[in-house]
C-alpha positions in Angstrom: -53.4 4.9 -103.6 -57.2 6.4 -103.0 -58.5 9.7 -103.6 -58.2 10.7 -100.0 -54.8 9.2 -99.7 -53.8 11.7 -102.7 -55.7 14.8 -101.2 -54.0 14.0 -97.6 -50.8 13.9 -99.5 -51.0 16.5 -102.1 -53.1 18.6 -99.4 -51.2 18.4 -96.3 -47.8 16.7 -96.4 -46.6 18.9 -99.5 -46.8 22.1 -97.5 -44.0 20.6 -95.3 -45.6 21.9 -92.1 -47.9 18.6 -91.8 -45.7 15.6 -90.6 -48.7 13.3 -90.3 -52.6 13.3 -91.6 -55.7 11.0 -91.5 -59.0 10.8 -92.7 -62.1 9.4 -90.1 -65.5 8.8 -91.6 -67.7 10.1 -88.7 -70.3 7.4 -89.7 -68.2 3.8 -88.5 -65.1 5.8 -87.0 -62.9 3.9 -89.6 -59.9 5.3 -90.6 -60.3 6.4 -95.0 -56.6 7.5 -95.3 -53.6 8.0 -93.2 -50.0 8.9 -94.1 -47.7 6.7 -93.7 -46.8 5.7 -90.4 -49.6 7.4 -88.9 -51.3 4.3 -87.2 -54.4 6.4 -85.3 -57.2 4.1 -85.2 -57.2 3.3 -82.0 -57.6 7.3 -81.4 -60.4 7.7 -84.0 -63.1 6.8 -81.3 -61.9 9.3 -78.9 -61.4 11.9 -81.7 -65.0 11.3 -83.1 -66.7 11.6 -79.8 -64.3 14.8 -78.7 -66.6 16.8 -81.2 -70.0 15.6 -79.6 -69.6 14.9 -76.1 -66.3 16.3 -74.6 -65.3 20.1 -75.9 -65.4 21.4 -72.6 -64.0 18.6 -71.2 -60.9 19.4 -73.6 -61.0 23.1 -73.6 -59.9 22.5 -69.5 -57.9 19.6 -69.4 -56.2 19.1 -72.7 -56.2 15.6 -74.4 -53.7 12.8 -74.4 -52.6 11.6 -77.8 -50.2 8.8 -78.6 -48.7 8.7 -74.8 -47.8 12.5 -74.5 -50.4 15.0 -73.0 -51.3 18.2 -75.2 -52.7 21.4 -73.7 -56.0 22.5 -75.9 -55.7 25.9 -77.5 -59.1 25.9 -79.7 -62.2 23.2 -79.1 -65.4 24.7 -80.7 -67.9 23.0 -83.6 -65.8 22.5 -85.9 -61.8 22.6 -84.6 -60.1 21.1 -81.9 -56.3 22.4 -81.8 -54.0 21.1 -79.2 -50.0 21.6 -78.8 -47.2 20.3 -76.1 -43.9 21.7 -76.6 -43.2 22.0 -80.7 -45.9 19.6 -81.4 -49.1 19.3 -82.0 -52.1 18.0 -83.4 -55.6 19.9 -85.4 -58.6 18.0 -85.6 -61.2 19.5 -87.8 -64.8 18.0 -88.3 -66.9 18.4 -91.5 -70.5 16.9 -92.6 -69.0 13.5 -93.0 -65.1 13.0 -91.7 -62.6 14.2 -88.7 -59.8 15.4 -90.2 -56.6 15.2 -88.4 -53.2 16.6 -88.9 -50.0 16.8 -87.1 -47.0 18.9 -87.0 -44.0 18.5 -85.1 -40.7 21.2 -83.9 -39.6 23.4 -86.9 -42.5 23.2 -88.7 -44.5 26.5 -88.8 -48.6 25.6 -86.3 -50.0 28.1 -88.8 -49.4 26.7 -91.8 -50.8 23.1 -91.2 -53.6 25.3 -89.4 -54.0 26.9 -92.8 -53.9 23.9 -94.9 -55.6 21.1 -92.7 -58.9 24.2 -92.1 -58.6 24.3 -96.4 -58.7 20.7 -96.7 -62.0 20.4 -94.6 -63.3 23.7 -96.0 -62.6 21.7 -99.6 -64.6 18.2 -98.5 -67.6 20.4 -96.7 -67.6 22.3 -100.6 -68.4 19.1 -102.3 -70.9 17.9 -99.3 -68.8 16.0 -97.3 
């Protein structure tokens, strides 16, 4: 297991209010970590360019993810949050990666809010 396999892991999953994570270098849109399960590289592309060509886009019309459609509660800079029903999915953006975590019903938005926006805060801290 990588470094950014373990800070998904110990970072994310832990809280219990992260079902799924990944790690996108912004660079060559390739997928660095991802839990398991979480096969998303086929929606790193779309994630990638939703932070430089499409927030308003977003911010109107929501975003389709994995077959379902997600209404967009946040699009700025640096955070994209969208939700459907109990689910939903935060995208954050730092120097260097997308970050993107999921949570699904019973598990609490704000805490994977809190902990995926602390992850990126932690990789912008070290220049990333």
């Amino acid at each position: 297991m990588n470094q950014a396999q373990t800070l998904l892991l110990d970072g994310l999953i832990k809280t219990k209010h992260v079902e799924k994570a990944a790690l996108i270098r912004i660079a060559d849109m390739n997928v660095m970590a991802a839990t398991p399960g979480f096969n998303i590289q086929n929606w790193a592309l779309i994630f990638v360019q939703a932070f430089f060509n499409n927030q308003t886009q977003i911010r109107k019309e929501g975003q389709y993810f994995n077959d379902r459609y997600y209404k967009c509660y946040r699009a700025d800079g640096n955070s994209i949050y969208l939700k459907v029903k109990g689910d939903g999915v935060i995208i954050v953006k730092t120097g260097s990666f997308i970050l993107v975590g999921t949570y699904c019903q019973g598990m609490y938005p704000s805490v994977c809010v809190e902990a995926v926006e602390k992850l990126a805060d932690y990789l912008r801290a070290k220049g990333n």
